[in-house]
PQR file of N, CA, C, O and H, with PARSE charges and radii, in Angstrom:
ATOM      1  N   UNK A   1      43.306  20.403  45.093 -0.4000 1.5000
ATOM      2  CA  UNK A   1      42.378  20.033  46.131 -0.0000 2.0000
ATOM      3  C   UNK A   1      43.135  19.878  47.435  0.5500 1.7000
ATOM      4  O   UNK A   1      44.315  19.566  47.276 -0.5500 1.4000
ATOM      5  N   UNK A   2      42.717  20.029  48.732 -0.4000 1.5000
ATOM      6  CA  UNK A   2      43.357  20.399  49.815 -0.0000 2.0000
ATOM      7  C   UNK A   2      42.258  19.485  50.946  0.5500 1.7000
ATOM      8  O   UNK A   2      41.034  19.356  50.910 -0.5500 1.4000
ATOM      9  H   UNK A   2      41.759  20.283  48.862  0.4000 1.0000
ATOM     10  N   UNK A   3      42.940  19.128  51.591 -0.4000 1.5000
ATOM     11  CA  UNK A   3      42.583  18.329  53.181 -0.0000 2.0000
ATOM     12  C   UNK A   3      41.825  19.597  54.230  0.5500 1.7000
ATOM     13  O   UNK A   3      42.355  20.468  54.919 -0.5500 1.4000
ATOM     14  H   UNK A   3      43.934  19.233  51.620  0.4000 1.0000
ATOM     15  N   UNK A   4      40.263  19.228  53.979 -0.4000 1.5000
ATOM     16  CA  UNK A   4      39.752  20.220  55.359 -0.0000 2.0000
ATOM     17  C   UNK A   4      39.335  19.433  56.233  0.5500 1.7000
ATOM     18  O   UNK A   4      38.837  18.401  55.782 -0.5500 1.4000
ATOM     19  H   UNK A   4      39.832  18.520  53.420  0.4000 1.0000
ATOM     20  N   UNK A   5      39.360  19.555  57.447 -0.4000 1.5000
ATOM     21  CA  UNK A   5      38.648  19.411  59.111 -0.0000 2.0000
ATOM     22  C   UNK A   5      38.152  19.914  59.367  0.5500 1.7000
ATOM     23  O   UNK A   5      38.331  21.111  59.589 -0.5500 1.4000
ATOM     24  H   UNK A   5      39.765  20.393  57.813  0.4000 1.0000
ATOM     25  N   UNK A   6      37.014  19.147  59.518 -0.4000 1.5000
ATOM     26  CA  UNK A   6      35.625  19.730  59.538 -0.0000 2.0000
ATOM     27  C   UNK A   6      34.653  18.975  61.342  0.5500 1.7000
ATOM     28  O   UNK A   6      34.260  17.853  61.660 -0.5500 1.4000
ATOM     29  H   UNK A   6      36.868  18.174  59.338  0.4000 1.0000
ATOM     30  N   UNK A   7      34.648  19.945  61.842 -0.4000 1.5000
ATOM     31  CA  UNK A   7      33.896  19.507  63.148 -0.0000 2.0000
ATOM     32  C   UNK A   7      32.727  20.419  63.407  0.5500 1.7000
ATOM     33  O   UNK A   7      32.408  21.492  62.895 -0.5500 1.4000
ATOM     34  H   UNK A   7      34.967  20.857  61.583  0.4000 1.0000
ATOM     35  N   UNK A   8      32.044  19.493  64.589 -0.4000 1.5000
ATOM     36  CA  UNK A   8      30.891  19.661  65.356 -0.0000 2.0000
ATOM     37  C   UNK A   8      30.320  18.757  65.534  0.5500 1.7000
ATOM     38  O   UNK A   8      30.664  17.586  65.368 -0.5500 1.4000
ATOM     39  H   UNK A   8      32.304  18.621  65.005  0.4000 1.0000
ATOM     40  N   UNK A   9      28.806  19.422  66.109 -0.4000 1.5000
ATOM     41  CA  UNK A   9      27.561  18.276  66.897 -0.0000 2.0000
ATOM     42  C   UNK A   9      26.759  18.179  66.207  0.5500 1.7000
ATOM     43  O   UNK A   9      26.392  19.058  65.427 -0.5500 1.4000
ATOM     44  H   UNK A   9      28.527  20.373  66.244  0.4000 1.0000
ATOM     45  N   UNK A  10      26.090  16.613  66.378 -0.4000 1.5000
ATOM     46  CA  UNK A  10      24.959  16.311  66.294 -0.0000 2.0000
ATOM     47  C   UNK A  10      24.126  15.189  67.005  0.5500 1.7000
ATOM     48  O   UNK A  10      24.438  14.330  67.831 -0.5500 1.4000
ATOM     49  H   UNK A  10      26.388  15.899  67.012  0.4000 1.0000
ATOM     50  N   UNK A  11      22.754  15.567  66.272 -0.4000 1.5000
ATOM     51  CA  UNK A  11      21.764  14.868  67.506 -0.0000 2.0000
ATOM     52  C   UNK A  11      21.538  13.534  67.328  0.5500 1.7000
ATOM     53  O   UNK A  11      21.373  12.979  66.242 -0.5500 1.4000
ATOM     54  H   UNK A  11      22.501  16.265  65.602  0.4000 1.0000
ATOM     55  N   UNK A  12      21.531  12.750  68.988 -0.4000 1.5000
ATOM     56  CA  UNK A  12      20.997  11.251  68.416 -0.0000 2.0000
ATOM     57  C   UNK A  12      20.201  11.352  69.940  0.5500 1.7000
ATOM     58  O   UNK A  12      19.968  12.301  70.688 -0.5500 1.4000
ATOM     59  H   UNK A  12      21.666  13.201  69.871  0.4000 1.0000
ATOM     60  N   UNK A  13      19.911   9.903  70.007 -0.4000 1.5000
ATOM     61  CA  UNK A  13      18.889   9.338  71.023 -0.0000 2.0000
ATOM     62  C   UNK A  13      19.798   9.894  72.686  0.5500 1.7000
ATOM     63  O   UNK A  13      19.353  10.704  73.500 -0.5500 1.4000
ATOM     64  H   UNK A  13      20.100   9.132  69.399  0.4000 1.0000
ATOM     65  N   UNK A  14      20.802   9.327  72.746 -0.4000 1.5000
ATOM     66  CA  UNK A  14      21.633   9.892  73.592 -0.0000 2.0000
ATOM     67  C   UNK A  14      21.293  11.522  74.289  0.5500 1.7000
ATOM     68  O   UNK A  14      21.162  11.914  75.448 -0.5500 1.4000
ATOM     69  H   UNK A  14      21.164   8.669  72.086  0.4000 1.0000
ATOM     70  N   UNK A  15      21.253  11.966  73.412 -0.4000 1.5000
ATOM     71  CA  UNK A  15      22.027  13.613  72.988 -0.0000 2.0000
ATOM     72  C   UNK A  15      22.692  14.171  72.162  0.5500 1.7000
ATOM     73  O   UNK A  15      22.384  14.101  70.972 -0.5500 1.4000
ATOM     74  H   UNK A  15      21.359  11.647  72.470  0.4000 1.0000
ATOM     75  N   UNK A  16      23.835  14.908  72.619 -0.4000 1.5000
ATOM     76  CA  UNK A  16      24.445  15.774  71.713 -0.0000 2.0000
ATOM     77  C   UNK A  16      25.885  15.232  71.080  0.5500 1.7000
ATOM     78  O   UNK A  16      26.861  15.770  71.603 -0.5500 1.4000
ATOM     79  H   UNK A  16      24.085  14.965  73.586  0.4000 1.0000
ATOM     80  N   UNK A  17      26.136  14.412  70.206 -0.4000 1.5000
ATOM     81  CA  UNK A  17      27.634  14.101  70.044 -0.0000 2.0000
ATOM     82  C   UNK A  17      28.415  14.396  69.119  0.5500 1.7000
ATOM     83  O   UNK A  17      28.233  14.238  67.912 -0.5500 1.4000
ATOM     84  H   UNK A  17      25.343  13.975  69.781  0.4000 1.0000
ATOM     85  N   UNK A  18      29.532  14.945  69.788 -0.4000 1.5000
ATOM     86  CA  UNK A  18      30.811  15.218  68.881 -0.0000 2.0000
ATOM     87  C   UNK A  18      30.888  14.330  67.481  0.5500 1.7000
ATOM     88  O   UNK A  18      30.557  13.155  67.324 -0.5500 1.4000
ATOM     89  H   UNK A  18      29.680  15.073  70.768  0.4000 1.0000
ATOM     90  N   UNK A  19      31.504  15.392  66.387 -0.4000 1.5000
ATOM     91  CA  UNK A  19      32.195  14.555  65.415 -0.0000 2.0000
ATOM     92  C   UNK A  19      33.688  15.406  64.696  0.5500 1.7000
ATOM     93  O   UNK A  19      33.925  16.610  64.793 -0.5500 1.4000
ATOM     94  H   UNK A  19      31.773  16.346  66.515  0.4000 1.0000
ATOM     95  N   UNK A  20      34.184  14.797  64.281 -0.4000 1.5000
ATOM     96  CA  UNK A  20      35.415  15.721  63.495 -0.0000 2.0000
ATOM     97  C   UNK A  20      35.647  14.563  62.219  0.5500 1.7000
ATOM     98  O   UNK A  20      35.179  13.440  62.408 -0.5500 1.4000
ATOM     99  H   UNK A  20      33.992  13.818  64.203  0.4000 1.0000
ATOM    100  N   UNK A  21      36.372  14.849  60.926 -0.4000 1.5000
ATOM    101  CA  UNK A  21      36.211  14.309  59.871 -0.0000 2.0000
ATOM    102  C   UNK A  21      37.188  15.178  58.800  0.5500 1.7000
ATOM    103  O   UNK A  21      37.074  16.391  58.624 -0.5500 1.4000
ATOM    104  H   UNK A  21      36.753  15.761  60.773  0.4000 1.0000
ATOM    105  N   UNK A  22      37.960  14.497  58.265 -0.4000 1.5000
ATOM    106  CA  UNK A  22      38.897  14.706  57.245 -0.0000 2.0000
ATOM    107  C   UNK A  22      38.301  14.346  55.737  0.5500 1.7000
ATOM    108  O   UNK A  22      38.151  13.215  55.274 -0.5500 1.4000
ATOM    109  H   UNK A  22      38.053  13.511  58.407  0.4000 1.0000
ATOM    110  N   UNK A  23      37.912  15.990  54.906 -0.4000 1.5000
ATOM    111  CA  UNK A  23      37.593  15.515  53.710 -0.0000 2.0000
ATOM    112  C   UNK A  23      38.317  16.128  52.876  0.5500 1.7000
ATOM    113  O   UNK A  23      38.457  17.310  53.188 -0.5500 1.4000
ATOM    114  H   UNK A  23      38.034  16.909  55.281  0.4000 1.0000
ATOM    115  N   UNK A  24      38.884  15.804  51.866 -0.4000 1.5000
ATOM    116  CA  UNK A  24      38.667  16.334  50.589 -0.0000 2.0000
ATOM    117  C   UNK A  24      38.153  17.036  49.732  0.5500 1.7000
ATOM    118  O   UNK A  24      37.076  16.752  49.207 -0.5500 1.4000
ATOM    119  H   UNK A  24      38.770  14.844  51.612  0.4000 1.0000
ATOM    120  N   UNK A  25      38.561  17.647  49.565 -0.4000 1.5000
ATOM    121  CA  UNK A  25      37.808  19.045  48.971 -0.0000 2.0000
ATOM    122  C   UNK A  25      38.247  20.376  48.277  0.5500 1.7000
ATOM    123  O   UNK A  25      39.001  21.126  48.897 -0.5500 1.4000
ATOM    124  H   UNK A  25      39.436  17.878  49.992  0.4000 1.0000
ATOM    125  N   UNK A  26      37.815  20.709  47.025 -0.4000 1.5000
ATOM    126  CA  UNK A  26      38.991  22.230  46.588 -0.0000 2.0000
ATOM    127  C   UNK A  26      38.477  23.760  47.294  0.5500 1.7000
ATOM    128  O   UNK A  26      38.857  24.913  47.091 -0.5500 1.4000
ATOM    129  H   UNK A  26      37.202  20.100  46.522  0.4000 1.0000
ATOM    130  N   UNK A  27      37.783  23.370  47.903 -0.4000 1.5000
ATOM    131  CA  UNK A  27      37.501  24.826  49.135 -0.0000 2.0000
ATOM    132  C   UNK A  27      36.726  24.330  50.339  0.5500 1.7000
ATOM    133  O   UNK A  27      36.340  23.181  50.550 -0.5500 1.4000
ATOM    134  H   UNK A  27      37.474  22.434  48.068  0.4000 1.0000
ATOM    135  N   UNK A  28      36.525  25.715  51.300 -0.4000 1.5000
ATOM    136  CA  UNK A  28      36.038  24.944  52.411 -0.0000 2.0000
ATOM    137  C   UNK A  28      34.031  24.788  52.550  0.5500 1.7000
ATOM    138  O   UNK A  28      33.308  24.396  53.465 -0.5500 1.4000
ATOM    139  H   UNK A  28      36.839  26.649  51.129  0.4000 1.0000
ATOM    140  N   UNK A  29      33.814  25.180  51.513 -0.4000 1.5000
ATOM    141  CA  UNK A  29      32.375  25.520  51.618 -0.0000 2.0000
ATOM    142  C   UNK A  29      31.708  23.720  50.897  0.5500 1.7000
ATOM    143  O   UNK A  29      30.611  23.249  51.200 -0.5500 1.4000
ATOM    144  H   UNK A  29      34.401  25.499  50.769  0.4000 1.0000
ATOM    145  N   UNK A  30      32.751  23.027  49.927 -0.4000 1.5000
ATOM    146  CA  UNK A  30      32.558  21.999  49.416 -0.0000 2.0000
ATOM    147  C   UNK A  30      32.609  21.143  50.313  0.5500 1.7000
ATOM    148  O   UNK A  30      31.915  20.126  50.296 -0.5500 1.4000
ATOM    149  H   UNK A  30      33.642  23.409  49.681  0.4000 1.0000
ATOM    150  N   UNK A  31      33.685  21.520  51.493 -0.4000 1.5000
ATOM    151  CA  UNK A  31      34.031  20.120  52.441 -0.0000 2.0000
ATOM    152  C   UNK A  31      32.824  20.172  53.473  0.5500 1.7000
ATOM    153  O   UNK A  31      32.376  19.230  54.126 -0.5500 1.4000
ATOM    154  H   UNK A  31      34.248  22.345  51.506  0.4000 1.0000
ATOM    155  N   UNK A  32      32.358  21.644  53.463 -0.4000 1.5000
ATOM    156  CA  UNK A  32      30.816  21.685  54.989 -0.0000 2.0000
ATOM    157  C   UNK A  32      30.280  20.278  53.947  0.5500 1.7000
ATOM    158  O   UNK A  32      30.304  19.095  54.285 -0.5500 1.4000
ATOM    159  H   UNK A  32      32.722  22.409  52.932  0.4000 1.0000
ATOM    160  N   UNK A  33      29.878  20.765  52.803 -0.4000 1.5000
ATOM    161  CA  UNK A  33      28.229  20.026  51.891 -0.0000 2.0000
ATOM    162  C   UNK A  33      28.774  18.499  51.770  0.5500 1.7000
ATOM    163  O   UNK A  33      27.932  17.614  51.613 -0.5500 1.4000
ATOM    164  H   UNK A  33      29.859  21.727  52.528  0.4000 1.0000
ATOM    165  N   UNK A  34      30.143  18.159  51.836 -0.4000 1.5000
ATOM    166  CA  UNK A  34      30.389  16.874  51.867 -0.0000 2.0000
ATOM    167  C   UNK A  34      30.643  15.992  53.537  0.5500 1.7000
ATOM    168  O   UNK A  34      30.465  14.783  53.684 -0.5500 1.4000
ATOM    169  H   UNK A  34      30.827  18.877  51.963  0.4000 1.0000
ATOM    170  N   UNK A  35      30.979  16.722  54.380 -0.4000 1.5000
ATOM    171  CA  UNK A  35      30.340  16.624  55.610 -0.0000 2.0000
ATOM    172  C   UNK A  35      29.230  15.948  56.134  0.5500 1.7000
ATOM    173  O   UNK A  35      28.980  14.977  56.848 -0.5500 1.4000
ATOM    174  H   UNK A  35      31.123  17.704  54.261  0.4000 1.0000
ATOM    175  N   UNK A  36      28.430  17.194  55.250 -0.4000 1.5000
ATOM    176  CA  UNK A  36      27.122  16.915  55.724 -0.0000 2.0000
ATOM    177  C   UNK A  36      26.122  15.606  54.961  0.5500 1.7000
ATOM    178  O   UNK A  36      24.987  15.209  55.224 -0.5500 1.4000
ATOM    179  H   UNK A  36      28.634  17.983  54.670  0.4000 1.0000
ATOM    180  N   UNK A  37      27.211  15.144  53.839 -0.4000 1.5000
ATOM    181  CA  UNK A  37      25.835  13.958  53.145 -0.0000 2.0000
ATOM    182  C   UNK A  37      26.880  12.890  54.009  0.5500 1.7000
ATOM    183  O   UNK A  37      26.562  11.720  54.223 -0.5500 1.4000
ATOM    184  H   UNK A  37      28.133  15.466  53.626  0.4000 1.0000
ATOM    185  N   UNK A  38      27.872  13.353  54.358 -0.4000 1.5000
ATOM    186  CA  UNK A  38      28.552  11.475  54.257 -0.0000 2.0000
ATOM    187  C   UNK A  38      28.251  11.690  55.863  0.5500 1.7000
ATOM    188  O   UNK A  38      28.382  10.581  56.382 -0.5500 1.4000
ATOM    189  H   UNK A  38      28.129  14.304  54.184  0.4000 1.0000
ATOM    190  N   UNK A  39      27.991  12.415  56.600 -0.4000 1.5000
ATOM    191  CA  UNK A  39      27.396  12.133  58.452 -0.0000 2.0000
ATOM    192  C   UNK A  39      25.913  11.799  57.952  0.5500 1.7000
ATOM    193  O   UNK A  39      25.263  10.906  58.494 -0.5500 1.4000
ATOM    194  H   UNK A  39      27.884  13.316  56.179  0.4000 1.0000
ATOM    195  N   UNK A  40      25.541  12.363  57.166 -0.4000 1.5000
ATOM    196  CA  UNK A  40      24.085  11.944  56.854 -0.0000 2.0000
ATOM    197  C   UNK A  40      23.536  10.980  56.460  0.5500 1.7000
ATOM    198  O   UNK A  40      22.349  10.697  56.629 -0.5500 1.4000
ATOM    199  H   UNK A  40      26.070  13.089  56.726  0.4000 1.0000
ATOM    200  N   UNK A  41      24.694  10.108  55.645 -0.4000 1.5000
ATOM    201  CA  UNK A  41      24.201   8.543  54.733 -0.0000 2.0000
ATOM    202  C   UNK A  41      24.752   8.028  55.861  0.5500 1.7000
ATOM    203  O   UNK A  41      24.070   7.017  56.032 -0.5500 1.4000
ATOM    204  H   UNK A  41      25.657  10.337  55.507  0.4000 1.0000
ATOM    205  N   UNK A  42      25.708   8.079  56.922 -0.4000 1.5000
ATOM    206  CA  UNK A  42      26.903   7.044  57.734 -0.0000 2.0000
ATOM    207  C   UNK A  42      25.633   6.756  59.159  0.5500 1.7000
ATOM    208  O   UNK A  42      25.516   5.676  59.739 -0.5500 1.4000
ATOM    209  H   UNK A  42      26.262   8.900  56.784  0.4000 1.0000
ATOM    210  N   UNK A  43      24.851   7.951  59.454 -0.4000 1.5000
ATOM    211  CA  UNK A  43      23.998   8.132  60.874 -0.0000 2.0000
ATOM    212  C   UNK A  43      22.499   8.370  60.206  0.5500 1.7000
ATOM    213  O   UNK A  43      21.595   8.632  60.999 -0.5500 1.4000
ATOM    214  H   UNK A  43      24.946   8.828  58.983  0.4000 1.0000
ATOM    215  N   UNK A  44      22.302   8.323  59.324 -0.4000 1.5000
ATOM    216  CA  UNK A  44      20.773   8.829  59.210 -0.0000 2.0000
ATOM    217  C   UNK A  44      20.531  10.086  59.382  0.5500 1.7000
ATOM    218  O   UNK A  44      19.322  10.224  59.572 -0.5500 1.4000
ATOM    219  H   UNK A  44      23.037   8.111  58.680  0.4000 1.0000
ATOM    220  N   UNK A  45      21.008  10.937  59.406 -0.4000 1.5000
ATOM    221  CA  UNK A  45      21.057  12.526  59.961 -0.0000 2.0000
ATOM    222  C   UNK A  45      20.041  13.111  58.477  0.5500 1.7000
ATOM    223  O   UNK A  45      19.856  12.711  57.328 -0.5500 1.4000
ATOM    224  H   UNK A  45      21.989  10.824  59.252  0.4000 1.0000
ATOM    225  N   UNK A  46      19.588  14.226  59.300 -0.4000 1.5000
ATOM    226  CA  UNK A  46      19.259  15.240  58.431 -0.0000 2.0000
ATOM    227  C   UNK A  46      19.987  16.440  58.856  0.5500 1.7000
ATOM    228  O   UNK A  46      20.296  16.689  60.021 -0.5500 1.4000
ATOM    229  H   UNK A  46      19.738  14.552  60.234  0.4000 1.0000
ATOM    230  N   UNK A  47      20.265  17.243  57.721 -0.4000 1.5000
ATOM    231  CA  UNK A  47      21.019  18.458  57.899 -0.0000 2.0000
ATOM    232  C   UNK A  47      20.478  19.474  59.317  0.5500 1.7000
ATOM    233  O   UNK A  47      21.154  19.876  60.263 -0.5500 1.4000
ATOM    234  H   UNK A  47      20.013  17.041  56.775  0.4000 1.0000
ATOM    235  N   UNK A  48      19.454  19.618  59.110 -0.4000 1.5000
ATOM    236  CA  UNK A  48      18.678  20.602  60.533 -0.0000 2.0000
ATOM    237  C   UNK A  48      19.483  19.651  61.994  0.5500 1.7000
ATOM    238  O   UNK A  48      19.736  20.292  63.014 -0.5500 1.4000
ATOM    239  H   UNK A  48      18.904  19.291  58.341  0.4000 1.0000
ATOM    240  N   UNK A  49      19.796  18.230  61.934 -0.4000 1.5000
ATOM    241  CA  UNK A  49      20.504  17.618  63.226 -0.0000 2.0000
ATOM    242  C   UNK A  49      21.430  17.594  63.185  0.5500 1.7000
ATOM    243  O   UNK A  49      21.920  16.600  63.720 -0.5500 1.4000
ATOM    244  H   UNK A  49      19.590  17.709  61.106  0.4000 1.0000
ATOM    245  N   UNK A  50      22.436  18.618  62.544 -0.4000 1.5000
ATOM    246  CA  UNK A  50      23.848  18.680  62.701 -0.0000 2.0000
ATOM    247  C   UNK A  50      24.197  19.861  62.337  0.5500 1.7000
ATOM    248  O   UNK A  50      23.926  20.503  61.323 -0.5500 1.4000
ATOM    249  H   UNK A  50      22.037  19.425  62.109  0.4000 1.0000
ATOM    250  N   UNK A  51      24.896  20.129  63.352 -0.4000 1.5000
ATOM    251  CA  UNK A  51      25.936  22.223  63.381 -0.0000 2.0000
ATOM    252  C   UNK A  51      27.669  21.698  63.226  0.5500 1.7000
ATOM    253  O   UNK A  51      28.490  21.019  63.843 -0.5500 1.4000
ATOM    254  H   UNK A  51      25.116  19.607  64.176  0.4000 1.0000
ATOM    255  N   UNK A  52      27.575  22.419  62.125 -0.4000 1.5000
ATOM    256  CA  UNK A  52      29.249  22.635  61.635 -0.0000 2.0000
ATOM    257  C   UNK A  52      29.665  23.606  62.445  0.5500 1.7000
ATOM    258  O   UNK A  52      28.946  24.600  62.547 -0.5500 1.4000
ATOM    259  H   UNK A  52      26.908  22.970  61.624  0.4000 1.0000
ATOM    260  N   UNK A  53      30.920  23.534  63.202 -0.4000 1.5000
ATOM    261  CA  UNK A  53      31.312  24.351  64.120 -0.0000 2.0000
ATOM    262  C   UNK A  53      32.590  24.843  63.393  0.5500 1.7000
ATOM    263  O   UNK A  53      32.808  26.045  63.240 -0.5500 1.4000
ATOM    264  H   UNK A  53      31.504  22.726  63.119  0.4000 1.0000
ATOM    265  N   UNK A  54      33.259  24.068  63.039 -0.4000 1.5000
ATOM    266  CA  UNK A  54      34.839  24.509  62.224 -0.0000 2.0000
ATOM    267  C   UNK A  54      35.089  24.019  61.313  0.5500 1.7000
ATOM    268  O   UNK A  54      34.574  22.905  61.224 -0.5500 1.4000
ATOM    269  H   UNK A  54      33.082  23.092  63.164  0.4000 1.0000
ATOM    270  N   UNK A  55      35.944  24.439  60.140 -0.4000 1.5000
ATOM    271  CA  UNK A  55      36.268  23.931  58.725 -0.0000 2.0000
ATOM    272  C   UNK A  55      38.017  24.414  58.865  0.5500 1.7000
ATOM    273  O   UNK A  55      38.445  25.547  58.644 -0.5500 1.4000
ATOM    274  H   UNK A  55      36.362  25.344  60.213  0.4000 1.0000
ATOM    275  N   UNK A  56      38.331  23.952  59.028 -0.4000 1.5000
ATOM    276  CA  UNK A  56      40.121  24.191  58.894 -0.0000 2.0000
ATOM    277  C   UNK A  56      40.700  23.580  58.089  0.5500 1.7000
ATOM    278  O   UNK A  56      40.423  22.387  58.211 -0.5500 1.4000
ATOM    279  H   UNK A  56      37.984  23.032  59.208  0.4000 1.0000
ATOM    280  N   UNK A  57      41.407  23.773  57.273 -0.4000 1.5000
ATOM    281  CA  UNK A  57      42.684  23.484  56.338 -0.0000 2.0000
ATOM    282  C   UNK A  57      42.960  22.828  56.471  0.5500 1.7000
ATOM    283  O   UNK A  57      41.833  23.021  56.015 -0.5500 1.4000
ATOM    284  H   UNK A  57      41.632  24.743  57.174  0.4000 1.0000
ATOM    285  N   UNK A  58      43.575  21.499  56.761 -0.4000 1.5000
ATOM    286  CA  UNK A  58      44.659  20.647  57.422 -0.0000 2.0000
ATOM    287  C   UNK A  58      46.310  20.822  56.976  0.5500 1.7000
ATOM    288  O   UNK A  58      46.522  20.693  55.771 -0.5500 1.4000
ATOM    289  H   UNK A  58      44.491  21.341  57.131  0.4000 1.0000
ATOM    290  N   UNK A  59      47.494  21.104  57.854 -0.4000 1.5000
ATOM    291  CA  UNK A  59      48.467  21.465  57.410 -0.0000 2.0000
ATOM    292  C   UNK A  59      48.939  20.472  56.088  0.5500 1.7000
ATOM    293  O   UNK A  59      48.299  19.424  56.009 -0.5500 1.4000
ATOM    294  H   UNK A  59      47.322  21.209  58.834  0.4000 1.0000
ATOM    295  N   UNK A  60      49.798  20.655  55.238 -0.4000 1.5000
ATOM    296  CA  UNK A  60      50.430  20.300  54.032 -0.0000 2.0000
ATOM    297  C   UNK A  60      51.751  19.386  54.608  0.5500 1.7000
ATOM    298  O   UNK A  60      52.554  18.894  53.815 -0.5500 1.4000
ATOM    299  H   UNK A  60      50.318  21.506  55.302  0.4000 1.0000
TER
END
């Protein structure tokens, strides 16, 4: 299992705000879907209010 960084936006009352987030994960398609529940349980989000912009590796 390998360290991905995972960024982008999402929506609140404000507007549009940044996030970036270090998960865990054995590929990068696991770390988007874990991304997306733990911004989702942490902010109330629903998936349609948040765009994954990058998934990177994190160096070793």
């Amino acid at each position: 299992m390998g360290t991905y960084t995972v960024a982008g936006t999402y929506e609140d009352r404000a507007g549009d705000r940044s996030f970036e987030t270090a998960i865990d994960a054995p590929n990068a398609d696991v770390a988007t879907e874990r991304a997306f529940a733990t911004m989702g349980s942490r902010h109330g989000l629903k998936r349609t209010e948040m765009t994954v912009d990058t998934v990177e590796e994190a160096a070793q």
